[in-house]
C-alpha positions as CSV (number, residue, x, y, z in Angstrom):
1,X,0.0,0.0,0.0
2,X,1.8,3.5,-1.2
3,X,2.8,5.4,1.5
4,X,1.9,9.2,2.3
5,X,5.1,10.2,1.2
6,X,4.9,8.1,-1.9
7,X,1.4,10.1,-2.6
8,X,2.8,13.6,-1.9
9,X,6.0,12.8,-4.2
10,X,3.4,11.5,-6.8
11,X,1.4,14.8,-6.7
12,X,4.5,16.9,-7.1
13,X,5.8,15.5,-10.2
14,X,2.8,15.1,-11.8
15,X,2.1,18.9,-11.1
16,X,5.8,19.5,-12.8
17,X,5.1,17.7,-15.7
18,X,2.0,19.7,-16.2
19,X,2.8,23.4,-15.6
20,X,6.1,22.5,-17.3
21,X,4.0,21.3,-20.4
22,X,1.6,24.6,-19.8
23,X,4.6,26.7,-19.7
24,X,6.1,25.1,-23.5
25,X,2.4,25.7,-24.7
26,X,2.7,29.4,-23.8
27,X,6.2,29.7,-24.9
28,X,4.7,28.7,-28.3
29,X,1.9,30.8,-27.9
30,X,4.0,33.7,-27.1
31,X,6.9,33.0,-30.4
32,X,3.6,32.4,-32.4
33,X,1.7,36.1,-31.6
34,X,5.4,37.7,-32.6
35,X,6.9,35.9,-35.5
36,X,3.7,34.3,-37.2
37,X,4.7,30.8,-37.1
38,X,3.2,29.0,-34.9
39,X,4.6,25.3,-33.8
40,X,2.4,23.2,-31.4
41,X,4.5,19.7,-31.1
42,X,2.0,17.0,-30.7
43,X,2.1,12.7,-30.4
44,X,1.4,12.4,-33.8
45,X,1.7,15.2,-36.2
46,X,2.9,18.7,-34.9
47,X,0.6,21.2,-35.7
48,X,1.8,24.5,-38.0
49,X,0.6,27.8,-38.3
50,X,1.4,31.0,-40.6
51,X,1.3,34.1,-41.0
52,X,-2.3,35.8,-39.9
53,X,-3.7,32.6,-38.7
54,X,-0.9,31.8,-36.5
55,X,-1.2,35.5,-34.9
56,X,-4.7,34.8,-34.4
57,X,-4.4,31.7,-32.6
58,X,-1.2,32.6,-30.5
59,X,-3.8,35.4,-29.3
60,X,-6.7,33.1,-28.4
61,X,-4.4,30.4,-26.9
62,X,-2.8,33.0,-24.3
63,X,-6.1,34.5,-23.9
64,X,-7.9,31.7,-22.6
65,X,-5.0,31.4,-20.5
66,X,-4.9,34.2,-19.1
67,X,-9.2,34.1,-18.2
68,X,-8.8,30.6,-16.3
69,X,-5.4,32.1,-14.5
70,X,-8.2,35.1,-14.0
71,X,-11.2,33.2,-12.5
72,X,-8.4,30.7,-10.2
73,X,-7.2,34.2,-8.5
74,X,-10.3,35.3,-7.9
75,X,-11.9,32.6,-7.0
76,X,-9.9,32.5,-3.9
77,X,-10.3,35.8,-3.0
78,X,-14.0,35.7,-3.2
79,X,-13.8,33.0,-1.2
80,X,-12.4,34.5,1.9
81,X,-14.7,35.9,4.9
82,X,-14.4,38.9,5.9
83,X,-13.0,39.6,9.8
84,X,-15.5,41.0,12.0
85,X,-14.3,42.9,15.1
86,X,-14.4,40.7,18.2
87,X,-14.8,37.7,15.9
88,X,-13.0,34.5,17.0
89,X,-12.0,31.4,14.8
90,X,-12.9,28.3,16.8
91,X,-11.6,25.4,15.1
């Protein structure tokens, strides 16, 4: 049976691997919106993009990025409760 540590060391490098693949995508994203060549590798065949097109993608890719990196920051400030005066945590 996998240990706690086992879990927690599971968790951390499959949260590498991700934001490490996230940050390639907007690497792309980013050298697509400036030169207008846009290169997504894939498993199969890569995808490629020029000229206008590319631009236009590059733009919507780190757009949608940016709007879920959006609603996850605010999300957890909305989420908070304000202190009240004289109000005690009991926990």
């Amino acid at each position: 049976m996998p240990t706690e540590r086992f879990r927690k060391l599971f968790i951390g490098c499959f949260l590498g691997v991700f934001l490490l693949g996230l940050l390639g995508f907007v690497l792309c994203a980013i050298i697509g919106l400036t030169t207008g060549y846009l290169f997504i590798p894939g498993r199969g065949k890569p995808m490629e993009l020029y000229g206008t097109a590319a631009r236009i993608v590059s733009a919507v890719i780190l757009l949608f990025i940016a709007v879920v990196i959006y609603l996850m920051a605010r999300g957890r400030k909305k989420n908070r409760r304000p202190k009240i005066l004289g109000d005690r945590d009991h926990q």
